[in-house]
N, C-alpha and C positions, 0 to 999 in steps of 0.2 A: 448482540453481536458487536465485537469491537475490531475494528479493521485499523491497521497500524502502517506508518509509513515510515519507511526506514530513510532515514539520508540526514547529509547537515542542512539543508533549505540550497538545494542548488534547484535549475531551470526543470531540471529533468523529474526532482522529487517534487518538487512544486506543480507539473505535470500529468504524475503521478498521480498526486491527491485530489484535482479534480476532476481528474477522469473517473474515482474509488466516487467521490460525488455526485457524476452526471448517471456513473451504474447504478447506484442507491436511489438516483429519482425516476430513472427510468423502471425499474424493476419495484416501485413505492415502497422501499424498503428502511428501516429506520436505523441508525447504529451509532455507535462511537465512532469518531475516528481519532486517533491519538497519533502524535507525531512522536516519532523518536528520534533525536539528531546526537545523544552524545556516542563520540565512536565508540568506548566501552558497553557502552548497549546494542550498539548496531551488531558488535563483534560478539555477542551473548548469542546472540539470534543466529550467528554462522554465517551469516552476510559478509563478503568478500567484495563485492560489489554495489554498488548502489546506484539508481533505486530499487528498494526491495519493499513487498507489501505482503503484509500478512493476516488472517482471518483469524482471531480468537486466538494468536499466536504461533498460527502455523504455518510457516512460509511458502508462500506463491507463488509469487515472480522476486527475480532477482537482477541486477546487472541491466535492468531493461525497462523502459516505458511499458507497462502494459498497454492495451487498445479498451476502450470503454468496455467494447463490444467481452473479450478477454477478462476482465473481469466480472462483468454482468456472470457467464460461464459459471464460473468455481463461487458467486453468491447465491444461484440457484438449488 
């Protein structure tokens, strides 16, 4: 599984990505995570907002903090 984090390194993607962390160790789940920050890729993905987070490349949330809780969800 590779979970990806869409943004350029702002408070909110950085947010983001450890909450995609604290889901993966609550739920003892193993995976990539890859950071995406150049806009031309963010803008590949259809990401209009950011932060955005995606599963194996398929977009989740967008425009928004997910909640740990929120992503544990859609890794189950």
């Amino acid at each position: 599984m590779k979970i990806q984090i869409l943004g350029i390194g702002c408070p909110k993607c950085k947010q983001t990505e450890a909450n995609a962390r604290e889901a993966l160790k609550n739920l003892g789940l193993d995976a990539e995570i890859e950071k995406i920050t150049g806009a031309n890729e963010i803008a590949d993905f259809g990401i209009m907002a950011t932060p955005g987070l995606a599963v194996d490349g398929d977009i989740k949330f967008s425009g928004k903090i997910p909640t740990v809780s929120e992503i544990e969800k859609v890794l189950k």
